[in-house]
C-alpha positions in Angstrom: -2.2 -13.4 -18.6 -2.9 -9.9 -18.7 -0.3 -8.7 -20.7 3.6 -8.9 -21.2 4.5 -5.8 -21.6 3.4 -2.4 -21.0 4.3 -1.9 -25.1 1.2 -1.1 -26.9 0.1 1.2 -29.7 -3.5 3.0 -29.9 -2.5 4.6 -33.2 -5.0 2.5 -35.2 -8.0 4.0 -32.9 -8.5 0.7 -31.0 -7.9 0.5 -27.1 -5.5 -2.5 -26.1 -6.7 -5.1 -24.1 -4.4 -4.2 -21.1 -5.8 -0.9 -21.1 -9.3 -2.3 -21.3 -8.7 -4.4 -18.3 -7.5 -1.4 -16.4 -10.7 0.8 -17.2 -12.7 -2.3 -15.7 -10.9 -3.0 -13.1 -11.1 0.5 -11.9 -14.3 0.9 -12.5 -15.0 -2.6 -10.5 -12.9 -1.3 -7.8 -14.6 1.7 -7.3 -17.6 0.6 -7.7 -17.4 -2.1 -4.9 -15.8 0.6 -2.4 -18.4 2.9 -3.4 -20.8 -0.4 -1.9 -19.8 -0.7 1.1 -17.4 -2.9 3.1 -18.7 -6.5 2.9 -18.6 -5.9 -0.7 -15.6 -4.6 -1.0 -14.1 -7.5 1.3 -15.8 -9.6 -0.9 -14.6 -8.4 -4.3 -10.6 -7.6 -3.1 -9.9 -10.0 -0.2 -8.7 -12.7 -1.6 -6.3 -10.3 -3.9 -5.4 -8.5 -1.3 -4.4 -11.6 1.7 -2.2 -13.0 -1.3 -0.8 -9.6 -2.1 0.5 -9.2 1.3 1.9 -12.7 1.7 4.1 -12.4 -1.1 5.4 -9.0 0.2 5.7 -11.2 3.5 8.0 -13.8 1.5 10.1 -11.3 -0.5 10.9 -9.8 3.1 11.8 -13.2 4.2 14.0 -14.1 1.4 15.8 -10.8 2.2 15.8 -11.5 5.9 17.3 -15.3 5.6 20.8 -13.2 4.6 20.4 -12.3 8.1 19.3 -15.5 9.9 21.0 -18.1 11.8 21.8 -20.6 9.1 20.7 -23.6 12.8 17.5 -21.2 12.7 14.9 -23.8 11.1 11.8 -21.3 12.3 10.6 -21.5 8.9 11.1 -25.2 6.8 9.9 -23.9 3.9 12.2 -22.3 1.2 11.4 -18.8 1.4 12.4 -18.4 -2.4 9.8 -21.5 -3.4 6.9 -19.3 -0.7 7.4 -16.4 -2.2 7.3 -17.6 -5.8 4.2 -19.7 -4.6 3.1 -16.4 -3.0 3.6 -14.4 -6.0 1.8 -17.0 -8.6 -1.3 -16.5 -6.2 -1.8 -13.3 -7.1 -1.0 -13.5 -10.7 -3.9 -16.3 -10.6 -6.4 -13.8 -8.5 -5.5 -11.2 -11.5 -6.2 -13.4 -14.0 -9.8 -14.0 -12.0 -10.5 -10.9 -12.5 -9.5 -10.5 -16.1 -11.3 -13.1 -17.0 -14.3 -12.1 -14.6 -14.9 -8.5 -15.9 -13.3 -8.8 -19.6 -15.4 -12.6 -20.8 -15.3 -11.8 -24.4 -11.6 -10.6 -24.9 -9.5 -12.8 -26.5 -7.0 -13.9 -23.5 -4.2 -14.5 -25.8 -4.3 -11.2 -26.9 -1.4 -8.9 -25.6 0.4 -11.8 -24.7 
């Protein structure tokens, strides 16, 4: 995971491992926009389809208050797809932690 909590302390001159993984991750992420759009596709795609369906399935857990409860549209529990949903991306995250940060310690910050 990448971290926690946003709690960290840089008093000892060391950079936390939640800030390292943002400085590489923005530097991925501009550098793969700065590359053009297959390889930007290719290095936020997959982040960003499961980004959007779990903003999909936290709308549709707030719009089941408003459904007809004879309404079976959708058979899946819209709480259980949206925590599947949400999971995905945590997993993508953790792709990319472990993708641009391979030598830090990944239970550090936890």
């Amino acid at each position: 995971m990448v971290a926690a909590s946003d709690d960290h302390n840089h008093g000892n001159g060391n950079t936390c491992p939640g800030c390292r993984f943002k400085a590489a991750l923005a530097r991925f992420l501009e550098d793969s926009h700065s590359e053009g759009r297959q390889e930007w596709h290719w290095a936020i795609g997959e982040l960003r389809q499961h980004m959007h369906a779990a903003l999909l399935s936290l709308d549709a857990i707030e719009a089941s208050a408003f459904g007809d409860a004879d309404d079976d549209e959708f058979d899946d529990d819209p709480a259980e797809a949206a925590a599947f949903a949400i999971v995905n991306v945590g997993n993508e995250i953790n792709e990319l932690r472990d993708t641009l940060m391979p030598d830090d310690d990944p239970s550090v910050g936890l």
